[in-house]
N, C-alpha and C positions, 0 to 999 in steps of 0.2 A: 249376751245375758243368759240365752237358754244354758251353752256351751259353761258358763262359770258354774249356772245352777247343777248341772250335768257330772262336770266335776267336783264340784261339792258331795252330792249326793254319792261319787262310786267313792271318793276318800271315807266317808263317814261309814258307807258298807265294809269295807275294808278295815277299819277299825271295829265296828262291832264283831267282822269274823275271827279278826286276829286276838280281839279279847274272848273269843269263845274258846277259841283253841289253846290259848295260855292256861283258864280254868280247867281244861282236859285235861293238861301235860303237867302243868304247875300245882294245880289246887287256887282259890282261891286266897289273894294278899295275906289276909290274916291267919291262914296255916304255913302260908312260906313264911312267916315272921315269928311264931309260936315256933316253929322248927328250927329254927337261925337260934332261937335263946334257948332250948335247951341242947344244942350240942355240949356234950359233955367231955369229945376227946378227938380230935383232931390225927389222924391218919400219921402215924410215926413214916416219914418218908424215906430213912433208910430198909423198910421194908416192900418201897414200891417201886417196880420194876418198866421199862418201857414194854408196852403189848400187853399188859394185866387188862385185866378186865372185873371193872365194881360193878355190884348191885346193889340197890336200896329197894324200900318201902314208899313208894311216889306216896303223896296227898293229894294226889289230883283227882279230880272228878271220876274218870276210867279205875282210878288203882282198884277199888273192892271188886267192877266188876273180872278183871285181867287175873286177879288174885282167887279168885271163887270159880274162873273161867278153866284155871290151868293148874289147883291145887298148888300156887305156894307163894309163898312169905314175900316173894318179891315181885315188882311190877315194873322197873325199870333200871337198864344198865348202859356203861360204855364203856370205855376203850381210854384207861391210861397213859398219856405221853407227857415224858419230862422237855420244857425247852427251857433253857440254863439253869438255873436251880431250881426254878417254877414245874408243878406238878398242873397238868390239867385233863377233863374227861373228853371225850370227844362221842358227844350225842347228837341224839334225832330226838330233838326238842321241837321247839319253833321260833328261828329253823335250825338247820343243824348245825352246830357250833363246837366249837372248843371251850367250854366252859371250865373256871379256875378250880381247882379242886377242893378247897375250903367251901367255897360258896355250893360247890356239888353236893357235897356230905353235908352240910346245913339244912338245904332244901329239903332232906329225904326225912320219913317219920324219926324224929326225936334224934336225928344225926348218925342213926345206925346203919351200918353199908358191912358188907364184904367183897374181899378181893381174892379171883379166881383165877389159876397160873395155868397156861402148858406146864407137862410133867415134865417135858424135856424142851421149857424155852431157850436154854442157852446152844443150844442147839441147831434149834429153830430159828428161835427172833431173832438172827444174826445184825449187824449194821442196815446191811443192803435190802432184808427185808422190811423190816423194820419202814424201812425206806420207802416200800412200795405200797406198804401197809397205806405208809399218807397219803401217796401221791393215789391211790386207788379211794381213797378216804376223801379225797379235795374234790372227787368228783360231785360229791352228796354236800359240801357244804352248802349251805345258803337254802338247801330248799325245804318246802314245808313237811312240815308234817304231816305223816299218813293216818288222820284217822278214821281210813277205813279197812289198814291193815293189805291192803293189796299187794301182789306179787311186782309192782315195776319198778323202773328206778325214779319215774317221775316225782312220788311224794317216798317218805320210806320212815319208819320206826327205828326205833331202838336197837331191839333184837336183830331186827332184817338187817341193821347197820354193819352191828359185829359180824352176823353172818357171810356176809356179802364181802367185807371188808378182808378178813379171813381167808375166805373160801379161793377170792381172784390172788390174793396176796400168796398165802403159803399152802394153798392146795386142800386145807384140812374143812372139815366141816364141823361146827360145835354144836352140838344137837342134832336131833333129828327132826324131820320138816314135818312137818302136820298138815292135815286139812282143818275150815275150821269146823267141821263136824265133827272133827276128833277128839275136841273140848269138853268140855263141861257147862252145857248150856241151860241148863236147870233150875236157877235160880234167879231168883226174883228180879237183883240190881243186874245179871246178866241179861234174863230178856227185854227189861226197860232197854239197857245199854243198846242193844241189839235193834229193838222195834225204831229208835231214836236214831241210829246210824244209818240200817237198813230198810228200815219200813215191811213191808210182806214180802219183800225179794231177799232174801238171805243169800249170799255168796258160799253156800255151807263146801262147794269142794275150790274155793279159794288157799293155795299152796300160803303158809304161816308158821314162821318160826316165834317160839314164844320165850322170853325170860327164863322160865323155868329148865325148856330144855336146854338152852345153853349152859345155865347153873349146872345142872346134873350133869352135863357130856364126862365119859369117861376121860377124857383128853387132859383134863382140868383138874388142879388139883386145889384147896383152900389154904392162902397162907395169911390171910385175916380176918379174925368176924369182929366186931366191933356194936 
């Protein structure tokens, strides 16, 4: 009887955690659903390439403070890949997944996203890279979500995803890595966000790649905003 009770109770924690953390990454049901009915234009797919990499506007809980944290418009990205004619992203959600690509562009503020190339992907993203892009990529699937942004591979983000993914695959690095002291920690939804993760111990020289700087890497060039 204890042993059922036992198990009851770590199910029910485990559910309460896992719906916290979908509110973080997600937003709450009713902005993923407001966001689903106004896409207005669905990603023209002979412009989308295997190894691009989108960004959007999350609604999730974190997006204002990541967006006010790091100076820009975006707050979450992934990673590109076509299997048979299906287009899908490949995130650090929760947990990480290959998510369909429709349903990615949906999720994000009002449907809006861009997509960001190597200058010289065809070059680059040969088959065989490509290739290893995943198999270096399958090691992160399944697991959760970092939201404390940490440097390991045990939980991991978005941005860490690309980087990491990238960096063992084709050697290149998209962004430059920050501490999170290097941020913009000044604002109101940032230190709630902060006091609420961290409490009085701040991890301020914790290694972090953010959205932003991936966006901007010189490496990358925009072949859709939407």
């Amino acid at each position: 009887m204890r042993r059922r009770v036992g198990t009851i109770l770590i199910l029910i924690l485990l559910i309460i955690v896992g719906s916290y953390i979908r509110n973080e990454v997600f937003g709450p049901p009713h902005q993923k659903n407001k966001a689903v009915d106004n896409v207005k234009k669905v990603a023209d797919i002979a412009e989308m390439k295997n190894g691009d990499l989108i960004f959007q506007t999350s609604v999730s809980r974190q997006s204002k403070a990541i967006q006010q944290a790091t100076h820009s418009k975006y707050s979450h990205c992934g990673i590109v890949y076509k299997d048979g004619a299906d287009y899908f992203v490949y995130e650090a959600i929760e947990p990480v997944r290959l998510t369909p690509l429709k349903e990615w562009i949906a999720r994000g503020a009002e449907g809006h996203f861009a997509i960001r190339r190597l200058k010289d992907a065809e070059k680059v993203l040969t088959p065989s890279v490509l290739n290893k892009m995943r198999i270096v990529g399958d090691r992160f699937k399944g697991k959760h979500y970092d939201l404390y942004f940490d440097w390991t591979d045990d939980r991991i983000y978005c941005s860490e995803l690309i980087w990491k993914v990238y960096k063992e695959a084709t050697g290149l690095e998209l962004g430059k890595l920050a501490q999170l002291k290097d941020f913009d920690l000044s604002s109101v939804a940032v230190k709630e966000k902060m006091k609420e993760r961290y409490g009085s111990k701040i991890p301020m020289n914790e290694t972090v790649i953010s959205p932003e700087s991936i966006y901007n890497s010189e490496l990358l060039e925009t072949v859709k905003l939407n």
